[in-house]
N, C-alpha and C positions, 0 to 999 in steps of 0.2 A: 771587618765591617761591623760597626756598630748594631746590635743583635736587633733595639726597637725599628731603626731605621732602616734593617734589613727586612724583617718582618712590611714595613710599611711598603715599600719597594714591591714586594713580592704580592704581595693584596692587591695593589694598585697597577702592577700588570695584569693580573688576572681581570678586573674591572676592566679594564679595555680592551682586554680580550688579548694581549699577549702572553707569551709564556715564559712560566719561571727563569727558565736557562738565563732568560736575559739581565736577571737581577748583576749579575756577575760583573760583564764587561762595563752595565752601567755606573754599577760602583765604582769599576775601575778610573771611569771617566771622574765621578765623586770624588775620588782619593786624591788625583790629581789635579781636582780643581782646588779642593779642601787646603791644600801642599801649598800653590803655586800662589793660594788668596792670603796666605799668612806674610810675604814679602811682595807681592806685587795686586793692588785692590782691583780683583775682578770684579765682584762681588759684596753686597753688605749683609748678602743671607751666610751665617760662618756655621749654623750647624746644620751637623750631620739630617736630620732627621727633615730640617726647611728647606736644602738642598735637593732631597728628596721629592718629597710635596711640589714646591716650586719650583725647582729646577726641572728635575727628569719628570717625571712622571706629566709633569703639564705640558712637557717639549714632546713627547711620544704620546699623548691623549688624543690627537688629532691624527696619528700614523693612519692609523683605518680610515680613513675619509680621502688618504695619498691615492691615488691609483696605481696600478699593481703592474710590477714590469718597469723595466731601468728607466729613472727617470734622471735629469738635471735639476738640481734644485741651486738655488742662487740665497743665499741668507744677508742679505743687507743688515750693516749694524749689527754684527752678528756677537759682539762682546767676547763672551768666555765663551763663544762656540755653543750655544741654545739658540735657535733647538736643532743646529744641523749636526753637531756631532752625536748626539742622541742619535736622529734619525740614520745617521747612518750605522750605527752600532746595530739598529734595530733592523735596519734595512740593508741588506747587501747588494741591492740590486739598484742604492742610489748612489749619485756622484753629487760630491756637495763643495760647492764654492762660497767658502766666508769670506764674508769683505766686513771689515773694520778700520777708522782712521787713527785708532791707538795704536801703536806699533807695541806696546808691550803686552796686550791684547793678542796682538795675531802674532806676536810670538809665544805664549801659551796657546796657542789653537794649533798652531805650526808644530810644538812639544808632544801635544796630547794626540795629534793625526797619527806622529811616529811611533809614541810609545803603544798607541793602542791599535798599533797594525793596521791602520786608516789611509796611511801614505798615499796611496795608488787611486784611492777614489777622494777624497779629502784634502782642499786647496784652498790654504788662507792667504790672503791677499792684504797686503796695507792701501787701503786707499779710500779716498771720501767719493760718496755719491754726491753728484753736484749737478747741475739741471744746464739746459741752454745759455742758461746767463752767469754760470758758473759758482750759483748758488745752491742751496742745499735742497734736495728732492725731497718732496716729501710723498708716497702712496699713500692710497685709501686700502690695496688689497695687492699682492701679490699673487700671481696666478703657475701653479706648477703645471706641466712641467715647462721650464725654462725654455726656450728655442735659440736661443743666441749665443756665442762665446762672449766672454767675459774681457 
């Protein structure tokens, strides 16, 4: 792990009030985002330290505000997996369903669930949200927890 961006990671869980431990698997998440963006464009943030900042630490900013106890989270558009595979690192007591219409998208989501031991609670799906008339949905807000299968 790059020593600045680890540093930054670990300040920036503490401001929200989580704990160090979790600098680790989020990296881990990092590493293999960092990997997977050099041949397939997840992403246009490529360093270490913006990944950081923007990526993790602004996908688990909001975990304290989650309510506490197993919840269903549903991640529309969910890209490189921000901010459910965060939360779920963060959180073992959520189940998180990505949905994305890039197929090379939710197979990086699909990669990063197995390698990081996510498998069992973490479910990425290829498919477009589309509304009644089979056009594209748009929300104002998402409301956790989920109540619906997917």
């Amino acid at each position: 792990m790059d020593n600045f961006a680890a540093d930054v990671l670990r300040r920036g869980l503490g401001q929200v009030g989580l704990p160090e431990r979790l600098a680790e698997p989020l990296w881990a998440y990092a590493a293999l985002l960092l990997k997977w963006n050099e041949r397939v464009n997840l992403t246009a943030i490529t360093q270490p330290v913006e990944v950081v900042d923007k990526h993790l630490l602004d996908s688990v900013a909001v975990l304290p505000e989650v309510p506490s106890g197993p919840q269903r989270v549903l991640d529309l558009g969910a890209g490189a997996g921000l901010p459910g595979i965060p939360w779920a690192l963060v959180r073992p007591d959520l189940e998180v369903t990505l949905v994305d219409a890039v197929q090379k998208k939710v197979a990086f989501m699909k990669a990063a669930a197995a390698t990081l031991g996510l498998a069992g609670r973490v479910r990425a799906v290829h498919q477009r949200a589309t509304g009644p008339d089979d056009g594209p949905v748009s929300y104002t807000h998402l409301t956790l927890p989920t109540t619906e299968r997917v």
